[in-house]
VOPAGU-2260 file (C-alpha; in pm, 1 decimal, decimal comma):
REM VOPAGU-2260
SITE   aa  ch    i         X         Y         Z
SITE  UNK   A    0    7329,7    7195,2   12140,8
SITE  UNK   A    1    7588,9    7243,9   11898,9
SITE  UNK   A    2    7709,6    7591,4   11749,0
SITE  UNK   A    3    7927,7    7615,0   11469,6
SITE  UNK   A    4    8077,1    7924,2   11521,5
SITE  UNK   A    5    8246,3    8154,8   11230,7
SITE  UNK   A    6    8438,1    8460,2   11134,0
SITE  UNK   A    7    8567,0    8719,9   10911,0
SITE  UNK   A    8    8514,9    8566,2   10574,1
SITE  UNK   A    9    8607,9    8851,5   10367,1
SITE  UNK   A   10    8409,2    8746,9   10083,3
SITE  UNK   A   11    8554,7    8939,7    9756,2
SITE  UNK   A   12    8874,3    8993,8    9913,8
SITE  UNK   A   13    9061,5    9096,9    9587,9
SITE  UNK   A   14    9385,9    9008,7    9666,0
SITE  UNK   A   15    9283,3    8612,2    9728,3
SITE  UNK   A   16    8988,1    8678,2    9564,9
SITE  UNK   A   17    8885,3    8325,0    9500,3
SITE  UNK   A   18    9014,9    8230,4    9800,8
SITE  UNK   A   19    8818,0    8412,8    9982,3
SITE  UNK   A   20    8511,2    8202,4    9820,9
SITE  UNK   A   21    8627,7    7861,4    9898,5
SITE  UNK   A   22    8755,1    7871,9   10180,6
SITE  UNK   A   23    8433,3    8000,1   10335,3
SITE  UNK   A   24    8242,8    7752,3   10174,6
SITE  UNK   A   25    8422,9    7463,9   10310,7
SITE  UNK   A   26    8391,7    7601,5   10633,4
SITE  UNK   A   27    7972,2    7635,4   10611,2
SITE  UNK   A   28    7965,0    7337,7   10439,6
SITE  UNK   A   29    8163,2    7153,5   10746,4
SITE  UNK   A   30    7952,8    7387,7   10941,0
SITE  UNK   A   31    7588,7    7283,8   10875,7
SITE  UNK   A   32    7722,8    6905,8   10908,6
SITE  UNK   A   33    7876,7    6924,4   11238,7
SITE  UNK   A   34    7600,8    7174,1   11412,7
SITE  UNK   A   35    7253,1    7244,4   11510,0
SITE  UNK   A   36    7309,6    7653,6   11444,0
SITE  UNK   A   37    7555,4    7888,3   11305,8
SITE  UNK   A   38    7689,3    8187,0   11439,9
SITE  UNK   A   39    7845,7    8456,4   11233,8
SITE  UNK   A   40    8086,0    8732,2   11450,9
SITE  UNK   A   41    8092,7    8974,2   11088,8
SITE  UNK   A   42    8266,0    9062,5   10848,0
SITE  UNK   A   43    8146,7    8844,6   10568,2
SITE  UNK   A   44    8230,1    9076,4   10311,4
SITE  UNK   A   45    8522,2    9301,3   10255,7
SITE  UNK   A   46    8392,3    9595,5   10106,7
SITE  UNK   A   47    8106,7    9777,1   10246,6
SITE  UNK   A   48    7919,7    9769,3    9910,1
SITE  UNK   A   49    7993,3    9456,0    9740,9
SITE  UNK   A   50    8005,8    9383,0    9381,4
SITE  UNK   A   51    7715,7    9236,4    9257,3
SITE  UNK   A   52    7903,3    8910,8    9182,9
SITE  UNK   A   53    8040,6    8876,8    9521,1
SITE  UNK   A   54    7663,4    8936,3    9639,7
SITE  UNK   A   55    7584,4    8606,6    9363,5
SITE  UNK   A   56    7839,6    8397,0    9474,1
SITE  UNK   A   57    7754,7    8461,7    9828,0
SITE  UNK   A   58    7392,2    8400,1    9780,9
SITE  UNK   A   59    7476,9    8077,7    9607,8
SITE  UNK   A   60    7684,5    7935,1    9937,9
SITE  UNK   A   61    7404,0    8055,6   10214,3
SITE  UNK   A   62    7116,0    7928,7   10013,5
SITE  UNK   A   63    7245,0    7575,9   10039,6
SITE  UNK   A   64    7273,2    7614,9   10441,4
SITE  UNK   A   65    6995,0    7393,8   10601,7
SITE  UNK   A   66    7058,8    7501,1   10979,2
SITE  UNK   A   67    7017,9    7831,8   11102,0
SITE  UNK   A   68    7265,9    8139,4   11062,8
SITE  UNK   A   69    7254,3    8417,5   11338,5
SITE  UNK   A   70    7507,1    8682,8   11293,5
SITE  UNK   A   71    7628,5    9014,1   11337,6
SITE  UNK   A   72    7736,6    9349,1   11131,1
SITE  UNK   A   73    8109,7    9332,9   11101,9
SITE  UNK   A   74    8336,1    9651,1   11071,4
SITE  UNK   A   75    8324,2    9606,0   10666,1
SITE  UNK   A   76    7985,2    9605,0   10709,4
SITE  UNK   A   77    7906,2    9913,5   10912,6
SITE  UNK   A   78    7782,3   10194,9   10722,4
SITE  UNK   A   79    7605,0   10515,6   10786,9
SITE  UNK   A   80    7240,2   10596,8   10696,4
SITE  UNK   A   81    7265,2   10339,4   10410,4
SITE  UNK   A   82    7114,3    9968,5   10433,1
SITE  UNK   A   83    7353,6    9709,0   10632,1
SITE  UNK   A   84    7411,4    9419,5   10329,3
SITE  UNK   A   85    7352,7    9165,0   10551,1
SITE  UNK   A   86    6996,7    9288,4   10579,4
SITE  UNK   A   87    6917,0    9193,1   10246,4
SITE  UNK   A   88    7014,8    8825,9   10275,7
SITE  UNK   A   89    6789,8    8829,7   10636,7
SITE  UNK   A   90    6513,4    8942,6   10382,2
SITE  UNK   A   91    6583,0    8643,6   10176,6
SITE  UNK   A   92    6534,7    8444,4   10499,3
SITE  UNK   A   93    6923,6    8306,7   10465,6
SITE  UNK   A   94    7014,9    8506,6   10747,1
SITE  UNK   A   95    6951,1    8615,7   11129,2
SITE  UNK   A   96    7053,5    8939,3   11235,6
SITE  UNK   A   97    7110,8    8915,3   11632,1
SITE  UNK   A   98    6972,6    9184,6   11800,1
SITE  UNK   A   99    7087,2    9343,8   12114,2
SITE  UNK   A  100    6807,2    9289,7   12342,2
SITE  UNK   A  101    6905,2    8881,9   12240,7
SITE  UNK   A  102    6740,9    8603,6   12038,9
SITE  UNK   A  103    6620,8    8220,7   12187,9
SITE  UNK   A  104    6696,4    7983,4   12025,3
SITE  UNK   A  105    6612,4    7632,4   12047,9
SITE  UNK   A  106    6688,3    7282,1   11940,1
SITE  UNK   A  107    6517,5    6954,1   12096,3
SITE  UNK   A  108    6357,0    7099,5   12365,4
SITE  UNK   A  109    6716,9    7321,2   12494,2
SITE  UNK   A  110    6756,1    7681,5   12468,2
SITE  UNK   A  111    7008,8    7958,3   12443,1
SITE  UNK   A  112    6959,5    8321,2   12430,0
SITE  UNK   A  113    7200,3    8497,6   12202,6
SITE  UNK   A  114    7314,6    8848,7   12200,9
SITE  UNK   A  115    7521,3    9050,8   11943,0
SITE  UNK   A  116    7667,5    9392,1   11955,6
SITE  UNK   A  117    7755,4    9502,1   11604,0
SITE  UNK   A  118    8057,5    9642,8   11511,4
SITE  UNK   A  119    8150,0   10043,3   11674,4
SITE  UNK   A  120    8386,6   10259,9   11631,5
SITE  UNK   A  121    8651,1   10147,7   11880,8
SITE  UNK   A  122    8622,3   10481,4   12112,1
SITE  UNK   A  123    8249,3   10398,3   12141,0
SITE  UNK   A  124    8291,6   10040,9   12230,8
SITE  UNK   A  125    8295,4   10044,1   12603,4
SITE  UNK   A  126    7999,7   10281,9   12625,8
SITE  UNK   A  127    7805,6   10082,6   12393,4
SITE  UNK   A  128    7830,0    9765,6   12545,2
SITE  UNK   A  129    7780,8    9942,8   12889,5
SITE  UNK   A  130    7426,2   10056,1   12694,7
SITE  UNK   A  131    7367,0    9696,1   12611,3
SITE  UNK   A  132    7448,0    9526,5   12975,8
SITE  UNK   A  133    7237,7    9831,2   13121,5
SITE  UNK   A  134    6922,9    9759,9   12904,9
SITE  UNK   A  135    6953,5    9376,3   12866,9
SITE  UNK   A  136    6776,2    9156,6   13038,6
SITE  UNK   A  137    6902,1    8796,8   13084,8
SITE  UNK   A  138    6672,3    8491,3   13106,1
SITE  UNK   A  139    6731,1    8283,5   13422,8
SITE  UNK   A  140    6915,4    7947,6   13421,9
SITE  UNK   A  141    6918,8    7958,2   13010,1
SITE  UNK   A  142    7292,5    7894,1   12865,6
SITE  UNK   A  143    7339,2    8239,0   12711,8
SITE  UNK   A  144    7641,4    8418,3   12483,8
SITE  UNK   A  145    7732,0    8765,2   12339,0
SITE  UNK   A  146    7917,2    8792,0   12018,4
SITE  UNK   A  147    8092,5    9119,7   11960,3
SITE  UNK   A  148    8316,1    9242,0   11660,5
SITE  UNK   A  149    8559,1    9475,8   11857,4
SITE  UNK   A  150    8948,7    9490,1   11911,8
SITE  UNK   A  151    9007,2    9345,8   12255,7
SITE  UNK   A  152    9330,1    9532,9   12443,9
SITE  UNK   A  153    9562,3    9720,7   12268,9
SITE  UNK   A  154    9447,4    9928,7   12012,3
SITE  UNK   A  155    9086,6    9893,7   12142,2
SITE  UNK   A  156    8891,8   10002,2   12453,4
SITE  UNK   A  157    8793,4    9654,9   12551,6
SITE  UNK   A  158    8983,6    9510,0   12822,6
SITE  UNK   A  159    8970,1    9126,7   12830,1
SITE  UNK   A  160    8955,2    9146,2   13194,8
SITE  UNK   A  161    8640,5    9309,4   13206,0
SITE  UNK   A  162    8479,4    9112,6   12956,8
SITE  UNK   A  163    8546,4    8837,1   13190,5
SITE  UNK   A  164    8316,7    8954,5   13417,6
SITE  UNK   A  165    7994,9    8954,8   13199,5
SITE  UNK   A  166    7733,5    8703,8   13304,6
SITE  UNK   A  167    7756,4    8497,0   12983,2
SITE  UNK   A  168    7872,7    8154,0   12919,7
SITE  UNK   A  169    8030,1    8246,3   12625,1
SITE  UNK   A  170    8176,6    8543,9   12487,7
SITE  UNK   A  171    8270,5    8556,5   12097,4
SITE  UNK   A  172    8451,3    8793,1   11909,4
SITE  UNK   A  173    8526,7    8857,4   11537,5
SITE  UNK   A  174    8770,0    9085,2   11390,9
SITE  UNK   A  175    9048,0    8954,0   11502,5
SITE  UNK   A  176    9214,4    8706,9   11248,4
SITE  UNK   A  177    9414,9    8492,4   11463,6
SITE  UNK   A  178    9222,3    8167,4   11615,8
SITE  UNK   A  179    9264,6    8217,4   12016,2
SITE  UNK   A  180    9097,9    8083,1   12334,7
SITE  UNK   A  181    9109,3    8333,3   12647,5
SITE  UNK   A  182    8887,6    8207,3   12927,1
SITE  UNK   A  183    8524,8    8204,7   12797,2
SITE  UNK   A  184    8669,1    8492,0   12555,5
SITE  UNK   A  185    8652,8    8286,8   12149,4
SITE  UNK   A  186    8786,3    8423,9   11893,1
SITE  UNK   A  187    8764,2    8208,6   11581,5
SITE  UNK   A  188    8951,4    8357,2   11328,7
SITE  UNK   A  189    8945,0    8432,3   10974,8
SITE  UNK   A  190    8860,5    8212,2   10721,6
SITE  UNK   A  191    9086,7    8361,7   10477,6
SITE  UNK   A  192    9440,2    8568,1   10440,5
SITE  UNK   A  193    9370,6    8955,3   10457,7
SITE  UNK   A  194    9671,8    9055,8   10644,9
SITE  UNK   A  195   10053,5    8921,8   10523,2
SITE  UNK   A  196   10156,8    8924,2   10915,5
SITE  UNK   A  197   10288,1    8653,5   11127,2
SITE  UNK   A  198    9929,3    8565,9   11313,2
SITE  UNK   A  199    9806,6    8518,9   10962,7
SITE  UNK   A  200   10066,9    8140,1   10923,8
SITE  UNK   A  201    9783,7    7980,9   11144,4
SITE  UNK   A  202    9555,4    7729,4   11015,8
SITE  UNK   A  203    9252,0    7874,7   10955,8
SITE  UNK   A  204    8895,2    7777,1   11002,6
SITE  UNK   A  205    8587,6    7787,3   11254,7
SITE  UNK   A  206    8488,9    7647,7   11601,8
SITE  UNK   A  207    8195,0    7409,8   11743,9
SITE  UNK   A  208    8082,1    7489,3   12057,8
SITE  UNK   A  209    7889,9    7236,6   12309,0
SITE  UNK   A  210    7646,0    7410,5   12524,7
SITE  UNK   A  211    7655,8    7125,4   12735,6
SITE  UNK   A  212    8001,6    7032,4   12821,5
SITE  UNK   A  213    8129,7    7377,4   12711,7
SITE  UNK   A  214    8420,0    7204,7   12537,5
SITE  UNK   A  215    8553,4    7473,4   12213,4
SITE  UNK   A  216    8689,1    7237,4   11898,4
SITE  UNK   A  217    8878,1    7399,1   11590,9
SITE  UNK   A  218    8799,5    7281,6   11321,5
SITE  UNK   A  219    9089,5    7402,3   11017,6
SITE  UNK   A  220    8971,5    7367,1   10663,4
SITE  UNK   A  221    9183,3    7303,5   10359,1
SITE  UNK   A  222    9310,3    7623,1   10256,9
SITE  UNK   A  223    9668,4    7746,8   10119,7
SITE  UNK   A  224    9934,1    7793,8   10335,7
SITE  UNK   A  225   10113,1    8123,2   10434,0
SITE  UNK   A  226   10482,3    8074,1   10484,7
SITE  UNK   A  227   10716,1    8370,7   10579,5
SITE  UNK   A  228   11066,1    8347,4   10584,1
SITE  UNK   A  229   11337,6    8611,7   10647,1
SITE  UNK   A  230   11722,0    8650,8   10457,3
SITE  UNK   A  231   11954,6    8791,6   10602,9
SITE  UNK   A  232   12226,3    8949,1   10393,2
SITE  UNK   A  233   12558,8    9120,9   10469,5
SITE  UNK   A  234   12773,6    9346,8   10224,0
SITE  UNK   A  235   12539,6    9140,1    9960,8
SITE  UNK   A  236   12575,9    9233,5    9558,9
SITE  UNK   A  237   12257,1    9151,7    9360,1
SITE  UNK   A  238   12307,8    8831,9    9230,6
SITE  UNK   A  239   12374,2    8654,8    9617,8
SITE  UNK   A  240   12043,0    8826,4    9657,9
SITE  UNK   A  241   11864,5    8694,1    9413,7
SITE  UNK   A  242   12001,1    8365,3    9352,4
SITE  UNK   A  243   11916,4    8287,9    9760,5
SITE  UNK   A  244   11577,8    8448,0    9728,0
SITE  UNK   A  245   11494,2    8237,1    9400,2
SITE  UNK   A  246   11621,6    7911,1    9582,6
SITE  UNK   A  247   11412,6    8015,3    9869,3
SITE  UNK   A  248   11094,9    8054,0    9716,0
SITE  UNK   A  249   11154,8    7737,0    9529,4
SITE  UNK   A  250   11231,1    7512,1    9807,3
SITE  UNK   A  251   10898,2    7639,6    9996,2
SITE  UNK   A  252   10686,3    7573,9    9647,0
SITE  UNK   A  253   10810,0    7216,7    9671,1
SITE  UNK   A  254   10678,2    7205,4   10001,0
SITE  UNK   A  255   10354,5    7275,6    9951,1
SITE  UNK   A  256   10056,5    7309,8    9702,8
SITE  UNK   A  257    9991,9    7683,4    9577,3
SITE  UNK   A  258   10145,8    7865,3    9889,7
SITE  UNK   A  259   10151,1    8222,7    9970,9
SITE  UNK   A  260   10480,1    8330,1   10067,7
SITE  UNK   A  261   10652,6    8670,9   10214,5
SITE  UNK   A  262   10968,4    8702,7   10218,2
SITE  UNK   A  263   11151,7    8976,7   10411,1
SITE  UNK   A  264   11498,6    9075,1   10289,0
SITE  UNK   A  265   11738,6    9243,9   10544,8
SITE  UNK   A  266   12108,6    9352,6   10585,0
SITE  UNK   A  267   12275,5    9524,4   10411,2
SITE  UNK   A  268   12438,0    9584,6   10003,4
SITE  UNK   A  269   12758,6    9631,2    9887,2
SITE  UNK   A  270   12857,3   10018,1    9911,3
SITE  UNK   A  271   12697,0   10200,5    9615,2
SITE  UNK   A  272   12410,4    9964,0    9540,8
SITE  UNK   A  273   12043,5   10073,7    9662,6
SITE  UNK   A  274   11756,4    9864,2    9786,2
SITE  UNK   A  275   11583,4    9943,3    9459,8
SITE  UNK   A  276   11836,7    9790,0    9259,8
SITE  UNK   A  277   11688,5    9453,7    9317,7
SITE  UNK   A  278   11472,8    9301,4    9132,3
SITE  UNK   A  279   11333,1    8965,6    9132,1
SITE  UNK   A  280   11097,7    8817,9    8925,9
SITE  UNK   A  281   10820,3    8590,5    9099,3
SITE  UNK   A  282   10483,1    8466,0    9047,9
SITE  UNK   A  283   10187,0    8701,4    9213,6
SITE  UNK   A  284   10116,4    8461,9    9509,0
SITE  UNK   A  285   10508,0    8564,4    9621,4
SITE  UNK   A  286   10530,1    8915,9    9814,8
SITE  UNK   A  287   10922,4    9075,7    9881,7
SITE  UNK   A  288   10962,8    9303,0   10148,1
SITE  UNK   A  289   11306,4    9453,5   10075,2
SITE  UNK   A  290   11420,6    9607,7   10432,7
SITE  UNK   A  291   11819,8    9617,0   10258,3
SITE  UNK   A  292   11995,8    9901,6   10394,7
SITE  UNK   A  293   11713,1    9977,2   10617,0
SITE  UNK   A  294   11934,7   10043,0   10900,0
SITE  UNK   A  295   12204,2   10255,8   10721,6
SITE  UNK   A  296   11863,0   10443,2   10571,4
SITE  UNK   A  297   11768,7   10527,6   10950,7
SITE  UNK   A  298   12057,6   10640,1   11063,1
SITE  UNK   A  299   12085,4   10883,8   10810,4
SITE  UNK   A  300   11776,0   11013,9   10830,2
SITE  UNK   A  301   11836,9   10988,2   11248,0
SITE  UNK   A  302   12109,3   11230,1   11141,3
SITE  UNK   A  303   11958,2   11456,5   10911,2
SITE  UNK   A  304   11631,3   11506,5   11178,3
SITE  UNK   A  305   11927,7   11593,0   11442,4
SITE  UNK   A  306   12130,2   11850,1   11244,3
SITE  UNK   A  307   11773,6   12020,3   11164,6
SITE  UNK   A  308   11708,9   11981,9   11500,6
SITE  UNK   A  309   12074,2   12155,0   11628,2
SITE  UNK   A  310   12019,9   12387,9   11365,0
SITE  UNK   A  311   11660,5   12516,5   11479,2
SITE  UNK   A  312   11793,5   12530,1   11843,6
SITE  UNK   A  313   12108,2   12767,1   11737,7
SITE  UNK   A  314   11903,0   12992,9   11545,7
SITE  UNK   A  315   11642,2   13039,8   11864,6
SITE  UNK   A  316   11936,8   13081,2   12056,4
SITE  UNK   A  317   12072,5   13335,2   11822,2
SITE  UNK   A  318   11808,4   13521,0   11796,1
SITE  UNK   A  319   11706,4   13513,7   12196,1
SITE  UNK   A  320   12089,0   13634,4   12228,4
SITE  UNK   A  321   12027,9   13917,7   11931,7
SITE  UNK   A  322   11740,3   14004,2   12101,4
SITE  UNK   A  323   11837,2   14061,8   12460,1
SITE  UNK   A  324   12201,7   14291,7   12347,3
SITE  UNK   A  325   11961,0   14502,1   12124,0
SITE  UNK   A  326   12071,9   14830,9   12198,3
SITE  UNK   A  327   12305,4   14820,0   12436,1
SITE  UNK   A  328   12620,5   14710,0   12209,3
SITE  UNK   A  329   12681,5   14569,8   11856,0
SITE  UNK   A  330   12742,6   14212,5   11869,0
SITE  UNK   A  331   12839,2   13944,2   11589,5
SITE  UNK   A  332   12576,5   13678,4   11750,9
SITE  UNK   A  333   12599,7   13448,9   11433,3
SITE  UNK   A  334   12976,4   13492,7   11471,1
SITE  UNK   A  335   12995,8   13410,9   11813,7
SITE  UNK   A  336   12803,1   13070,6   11772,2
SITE  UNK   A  337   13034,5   12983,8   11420,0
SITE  UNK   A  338   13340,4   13014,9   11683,9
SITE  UNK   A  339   13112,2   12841,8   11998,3
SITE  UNK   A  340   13047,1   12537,6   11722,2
SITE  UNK   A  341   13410,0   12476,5   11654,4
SITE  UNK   A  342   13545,3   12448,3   12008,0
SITE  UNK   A  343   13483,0   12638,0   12351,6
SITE  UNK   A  344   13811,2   12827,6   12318,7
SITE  UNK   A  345   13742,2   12916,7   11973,9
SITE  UNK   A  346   13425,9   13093,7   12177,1
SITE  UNK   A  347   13661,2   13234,7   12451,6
SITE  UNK   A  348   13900,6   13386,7   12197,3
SITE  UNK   A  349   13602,0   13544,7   11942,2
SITE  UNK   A  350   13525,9   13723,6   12261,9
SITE  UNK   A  351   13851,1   13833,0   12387,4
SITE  UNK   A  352   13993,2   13929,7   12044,1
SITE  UNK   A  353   13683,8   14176,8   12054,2
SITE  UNK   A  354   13523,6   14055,9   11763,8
SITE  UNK   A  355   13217,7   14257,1   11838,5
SITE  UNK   A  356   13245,8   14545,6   11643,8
């Protein structure tokens, strides 16, 4: 059996708002063509309550899917004592929710068992899928695989490692954007940019699994490119800035059809100018991170934090020393630490000149 296996379509995304449309088409479309079932690891919307046109335009790609889609409740999905969205499309028979005690499925005369987990809070992750492997019960000799929607390692209580010890064939995972292999661990990706970071310049698209000669292909769909670049600037006045950021974004529109570009601006200006005196026009798909000055900003405000910090420690000081003399002799404590500041013998000689009253 084949299983087309997708991810994290953020449908209504509103920064790539049609994007987010397309590009999840294409990948159903090349889905149902290249597979006996579809799996869904969640999030196929972005917002918890979609609009009701992304709920139309969603409607309109599922209800020309001939094969079956099983799939789970994605973070963006999870809500509290209010209907999951995903239920409504299951009622409309153009969806399968998995359940946790696991769904067969079969397909000329072979048969997996499917389980999903959907989406928890990360700190309740490892006990609920404990909850799940304690209560499940796995068929014998049937090909079987878990889909979860969790952060694996850091930042999550997952641990790869001991998801590689669960008695599936397969283990899938959504939420995480970035198309990987691990082991039996598959994570397929987004379909769609939600994130400008670095793991985001992958291709992106959705995987066919064979049951029988457990063999993963990617499949990438057409979708816009994400290029980031970085400039690096040194004692820079705003027009080197913006003349080499203007090339920049010109020469990588050349390049390629409709791109989505970040560019990250570092080093540092010409004494008196700030970062916010830069300004470059550009078309939406274009994002600027200006990081000018950065450093010189941190350094200062390294500095400031450490004279508030000094400060703080001097007055305790000055008031534990205030505090211990009381009534046994007048002292000039804030005196004493004015001279102390300056130099040790300054110190030395506020004391010996008898500057105590």
């Amino acid at each position: 059996m084949k299983i087309a296996i997708i991810s994290d379509t953020h449908l209504g995304y509103m920064r790539f708002y049609e994007d987010s449309f397309k590009q999840a088409e294409k990948a159903f479309m090349v889905a149902q063509e290249r597979a006996d079932v579809i799996i869904f690891a969640g999030d196929m919307f972005d917002s918890k309550i979609p609009s009701l046109d992304t709920m139309e335009r969603a409607v309109r790609i599922l209800r020309e899917i001939k094969v079956p889609i099983y799939g789970i409740s994605g973070n963006h999905e999870r809500r509290m004592h209010s209907t999951d969205v995903l239920k409504v499309f299951e009622s409309a028979r153009m969806f399968k929710k998995m359940r946790r005690k696991g769904s067969m499925i079969e397909k000329n005369g072979e048969e997996i068992f499917v389980v999903g987990m959907n989406s928890l809070p990360e700190d309740l992750a490892e006990k609920g899928l404990e909850k799940l492997m304690g209560e499940l019960v796995l068929p014998k000799g049937i090909h079987s695989i878990l889909v979860l929607h969790q952060t694996l390692g850091m930042g999550g209580t997952l641990l790869p490692e001991k998801l590689d010890g669960l008695p599936f064939e397969l283990i899938v995972n959504g939420h995480m954007h970035e198309h990987s292999i691990r082991g039996k661990i598959l994570q397929p990706g987004s379909t769609v940019i939600t994130q400008l970071k670095k793991e985001e310049t992958k291709p992106k698209g959705f995987c066919i699994y064979d049951t029988k000669t457990k063999e993963i292909e990617f499949k990438e769909i057409d979708s816009r490119k994400f290029i980031m670049e970085t400039l690096e600037f040194e004692d820079a006045g705003i027009h080197e800035v913006k003349e080499r950021t203007q090339k920049q974004i010109e020469e990588i529109d050349s390049m390629h059809n409709r791109p989505i570009i970040r560019i990250d601006l570092k080093g540092t200006l010409k004494q008196g100018l700030k970062p916010q005196d830069i300004i470059i026009e550009h078309n939406k798909d274009v994002f600027l991170e200006n990081m000018l000055n950065e450093t010189m900003i941190a350094e200062k405000i390294k500095e400031i934090r450490k004279q508030r910090k000094d400060r703080t420690t001097k007055e305790i000081a000055e008031q534990k020393l205030r505090e211990k003399l009381k009534d046994r002799l007048e002292f000039d404590a804030y005196g004493f630490f004015e001279a102390v500041a300056e130099s040790v013998e300054k110190g030395e000689g506020f004391l010996l000149e008898g500057k105590n009253g």
